[in-house]
C-alpha positions in Angstrom: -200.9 -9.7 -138.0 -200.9 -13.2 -139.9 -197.4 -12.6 -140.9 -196.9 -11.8 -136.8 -198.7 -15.0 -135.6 -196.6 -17.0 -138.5 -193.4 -16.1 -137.1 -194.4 -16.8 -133.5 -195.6 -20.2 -134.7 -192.2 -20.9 -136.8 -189.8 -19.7 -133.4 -192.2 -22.0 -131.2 -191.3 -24.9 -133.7 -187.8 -23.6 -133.8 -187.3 -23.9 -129.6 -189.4 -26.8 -129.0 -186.9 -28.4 -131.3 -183.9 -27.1 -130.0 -184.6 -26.7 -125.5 -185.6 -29.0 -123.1 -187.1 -28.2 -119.1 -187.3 -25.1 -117.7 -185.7 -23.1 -120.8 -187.7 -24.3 -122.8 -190.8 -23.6 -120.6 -190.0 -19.8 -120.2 -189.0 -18.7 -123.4 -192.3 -20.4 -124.8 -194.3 -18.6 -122.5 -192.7 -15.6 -123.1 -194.1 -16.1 -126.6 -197.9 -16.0 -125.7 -200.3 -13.2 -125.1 -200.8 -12.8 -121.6 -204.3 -13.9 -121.8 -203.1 -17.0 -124.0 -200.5 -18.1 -121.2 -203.4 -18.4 -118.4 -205.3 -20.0 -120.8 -202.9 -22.5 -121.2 -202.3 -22.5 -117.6 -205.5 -23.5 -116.4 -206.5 -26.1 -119.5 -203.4 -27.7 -118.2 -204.6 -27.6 -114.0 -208.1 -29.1 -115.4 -206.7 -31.5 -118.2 -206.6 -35.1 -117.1 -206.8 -36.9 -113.7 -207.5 -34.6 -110.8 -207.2 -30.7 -110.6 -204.8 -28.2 -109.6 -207.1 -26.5 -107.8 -204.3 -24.3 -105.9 -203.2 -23.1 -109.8 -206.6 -22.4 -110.5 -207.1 -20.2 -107.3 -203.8 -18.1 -108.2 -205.0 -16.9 -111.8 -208.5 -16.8 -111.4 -209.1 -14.9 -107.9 -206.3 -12.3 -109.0 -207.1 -11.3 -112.4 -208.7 -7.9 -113.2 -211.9 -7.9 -115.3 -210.7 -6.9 -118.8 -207.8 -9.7 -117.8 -210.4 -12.1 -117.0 -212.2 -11.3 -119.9 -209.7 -11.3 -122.4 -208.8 -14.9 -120.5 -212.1 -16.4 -121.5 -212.1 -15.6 -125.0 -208.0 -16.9 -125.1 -209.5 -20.3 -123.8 -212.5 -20.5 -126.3 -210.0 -19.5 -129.3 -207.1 -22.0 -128.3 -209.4 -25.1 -126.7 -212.6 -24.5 -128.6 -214.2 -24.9 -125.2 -215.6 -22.7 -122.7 -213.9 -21.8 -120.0 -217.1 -21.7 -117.3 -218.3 -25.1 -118.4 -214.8 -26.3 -117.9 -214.7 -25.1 -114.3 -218.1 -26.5 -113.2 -217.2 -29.7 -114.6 -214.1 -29.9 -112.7 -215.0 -28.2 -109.4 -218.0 -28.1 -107.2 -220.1 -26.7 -104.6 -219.0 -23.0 -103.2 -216.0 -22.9 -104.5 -217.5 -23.8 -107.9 -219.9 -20.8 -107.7 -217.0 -18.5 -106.7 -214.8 -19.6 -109.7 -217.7 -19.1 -112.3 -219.2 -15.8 -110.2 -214.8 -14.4 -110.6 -214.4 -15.3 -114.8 -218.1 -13.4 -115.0 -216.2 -10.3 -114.4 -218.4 -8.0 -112.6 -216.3 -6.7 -110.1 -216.7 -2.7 -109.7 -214.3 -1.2 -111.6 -214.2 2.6 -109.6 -211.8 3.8 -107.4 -214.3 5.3 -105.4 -215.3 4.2 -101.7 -218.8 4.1 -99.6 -218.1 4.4 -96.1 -222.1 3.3 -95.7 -221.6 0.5 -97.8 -218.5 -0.8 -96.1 -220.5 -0.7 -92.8 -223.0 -2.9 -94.7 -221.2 -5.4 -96.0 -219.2 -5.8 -93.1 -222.9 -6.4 -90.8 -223.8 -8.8 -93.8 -220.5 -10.8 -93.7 -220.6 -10.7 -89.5 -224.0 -11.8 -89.8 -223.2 -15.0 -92.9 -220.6 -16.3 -90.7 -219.5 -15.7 -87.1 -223.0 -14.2 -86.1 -224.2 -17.0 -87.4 -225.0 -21.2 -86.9 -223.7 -22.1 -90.0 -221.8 -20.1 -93.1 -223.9 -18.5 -96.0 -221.2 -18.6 -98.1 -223.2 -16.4 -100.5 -222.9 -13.6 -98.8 -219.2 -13.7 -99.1 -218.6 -14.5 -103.0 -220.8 -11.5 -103.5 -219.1 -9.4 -101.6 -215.4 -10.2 -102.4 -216.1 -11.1 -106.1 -218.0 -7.6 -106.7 -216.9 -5.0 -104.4 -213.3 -2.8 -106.0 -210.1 -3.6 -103.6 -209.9 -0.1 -102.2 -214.0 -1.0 -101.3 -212.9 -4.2 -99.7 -210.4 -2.6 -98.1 -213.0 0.0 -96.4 -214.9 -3.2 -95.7 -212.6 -5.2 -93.8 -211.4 -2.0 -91.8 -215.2 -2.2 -91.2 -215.4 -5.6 -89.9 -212.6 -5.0 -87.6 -213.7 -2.3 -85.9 -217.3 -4.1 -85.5 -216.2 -7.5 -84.5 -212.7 -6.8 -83.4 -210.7 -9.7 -85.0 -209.8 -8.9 -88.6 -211.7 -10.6 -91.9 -209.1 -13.2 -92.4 -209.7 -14.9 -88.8 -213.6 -15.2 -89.7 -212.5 -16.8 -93.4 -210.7 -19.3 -91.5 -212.9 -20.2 -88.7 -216.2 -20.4 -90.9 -214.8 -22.2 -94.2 -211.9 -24.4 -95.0 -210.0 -25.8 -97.3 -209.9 -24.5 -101.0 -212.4 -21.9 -101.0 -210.7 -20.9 -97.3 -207.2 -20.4 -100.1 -209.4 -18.6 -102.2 -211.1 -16.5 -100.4 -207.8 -15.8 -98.2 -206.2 -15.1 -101.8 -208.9 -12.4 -102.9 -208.3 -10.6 -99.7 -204.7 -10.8 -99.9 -204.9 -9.3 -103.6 -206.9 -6.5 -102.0 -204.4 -5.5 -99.6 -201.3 -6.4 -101.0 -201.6 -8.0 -104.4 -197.6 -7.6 -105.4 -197.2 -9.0 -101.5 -199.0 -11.8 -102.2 -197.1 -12.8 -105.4 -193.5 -12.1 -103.3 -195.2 -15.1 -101.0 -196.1 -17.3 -104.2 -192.5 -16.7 -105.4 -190.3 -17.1 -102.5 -192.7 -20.5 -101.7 -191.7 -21.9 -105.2 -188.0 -21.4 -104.2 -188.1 -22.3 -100.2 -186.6 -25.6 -99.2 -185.2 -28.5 -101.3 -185.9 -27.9 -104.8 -187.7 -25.4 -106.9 -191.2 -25.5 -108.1 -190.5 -23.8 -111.4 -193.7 -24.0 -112.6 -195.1 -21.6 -110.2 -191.8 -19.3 -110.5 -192.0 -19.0 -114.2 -195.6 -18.3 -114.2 -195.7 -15.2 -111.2 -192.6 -13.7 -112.9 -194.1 -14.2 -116.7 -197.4 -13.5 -115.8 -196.4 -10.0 -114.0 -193.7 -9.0 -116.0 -195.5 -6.2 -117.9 -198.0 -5.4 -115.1 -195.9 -5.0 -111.5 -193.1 -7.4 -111.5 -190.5 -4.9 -110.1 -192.6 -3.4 -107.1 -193.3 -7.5 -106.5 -189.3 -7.6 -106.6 -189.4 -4.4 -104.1 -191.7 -6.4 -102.0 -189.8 -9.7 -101.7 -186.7 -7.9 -101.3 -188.8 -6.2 -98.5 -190.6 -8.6 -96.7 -187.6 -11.4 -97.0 -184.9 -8.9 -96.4 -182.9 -10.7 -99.5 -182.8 -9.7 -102.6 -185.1 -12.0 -105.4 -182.3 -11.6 -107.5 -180.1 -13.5 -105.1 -182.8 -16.7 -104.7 -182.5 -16.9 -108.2 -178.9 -17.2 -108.5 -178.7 -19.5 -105.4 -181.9 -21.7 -106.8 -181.6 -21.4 -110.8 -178.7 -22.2 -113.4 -177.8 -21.4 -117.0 -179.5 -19.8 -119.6 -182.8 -20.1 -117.7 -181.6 -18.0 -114.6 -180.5 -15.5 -117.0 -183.9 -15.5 -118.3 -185.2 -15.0 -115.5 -182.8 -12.2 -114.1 -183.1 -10.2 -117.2 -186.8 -10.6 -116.8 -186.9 -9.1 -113.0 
């Protein structure tokens, strides 16, 4: 393993030397553990002035719980810092608590449903926010942070059928800004996580000029989990192939990268 993390070190040396811009960015990422590359990810949206808040939001409220876990240990071994200090110094309020409640990781890890449940939660998070004068954002993190997709999913069929507007309009009409994004993003995850990345790629490459930071992290960061039923799903939802945005928005040894990669 020393001999492993040697090598790694000496090829990191090697490209750093020899690549500039995106290139280089990719095939350096491609080098890290998983856990490692979000650990870099986010030390690098908290580091400095300000705070990528939007970058925190996409790893954080769509990581599982071993990834989450395996994320927090990747930031104390690589920053010597802790990870949840780290995000209450640099964010605050509800979406503070939300961000901390999400690295915790105590979301249910079962497959299993409770039709009773669902019917509770969805009362509960009626009665926090549009059956209410005022939000108790509390309600919410619980419920989104702790409860298994295919639960949520129960829950906001739930809250439809009881209110008769879907979950997403209550989100938007009881919070706002970033914890509206986050909270938007958990329940996108839970319905349609490799949808949700299709919309976080084809956004990096809509319009004038490419945010290439955001397309090499959603394809690196889901390359070994779902990156081809994401492809599927652009291809799907944009009716054009990914691999054609790429060629139109990408050039040289870096779209090649990333071709070889979907």
């Amino acid at each position: 393993m020393e001999f492993l993390t040697f090598c790694a070190q000496d090829l990191e040396s090697v490209l750093k030397s020899e690549l500039s811009g995106d290139l280089e960015d990719v095939l350096l990422a491609l080098l890290d553990r998983p856990s490692v590359f979000d650990a870099k990810q986010l030390r690098s949206a908290m580091k400095g002035p300000g705070t990528d808040t939007e970058l925190l939001i996409e790893i954080l409220c769509t990581r599982t719980n071993t990834e989450l876990c395996n994320l927090r240990r990747a930031y104390h071994t690589v920053f010597e810092r802790h990870l949840e200090e780290d995000l209450r110094s640099e964010t605050s309020g509800d979406l503070e608590k939300l961000f901390v409640a999400l690295v915790q990781g105590n979301r249910d890890t079962d497959f299993d449903t409770d039709p009773a449940r669902a019917e509770e939660d969805a009362k509960n998070l009626f009665e926090a926010g549009e059956g209410a004068w005022g939000t108790d954002e509390f309600v919410f993190t619980e419920v989104l942070v702790r409860r298994n997709y295919k639960q949520l999913c129960e829950t906001f069929k739930a809250y439809e059928s009881m209110c008769g507007s879907p979950i997403e309009d209550a989100i938007k009409s009881e919070t706002s800004g970033h914890l509206c994004d986050a909270y938007m993003t958990i329940v996108r995850c839970a319905k349609d996580c490799q949808g949700y990345f299709a919309e976080r790629i084809y956004r990096s490459m809509k319009g004038a000029g490419t945010d290439d930071s955001t397309l090499i992290r959603c394809i690196i960061s889901r390359c070994e989990i779902d990156l081809g039923t994401i492809r599927d799903r652009f291809n799907e939802l944009y009716d054009s192939p990914l691999a054609k945005w790429i060629e139109d928005d990408c050039s040289g040894y870096y779209k090649k990268v990333l071709l070889n990669l979907i």
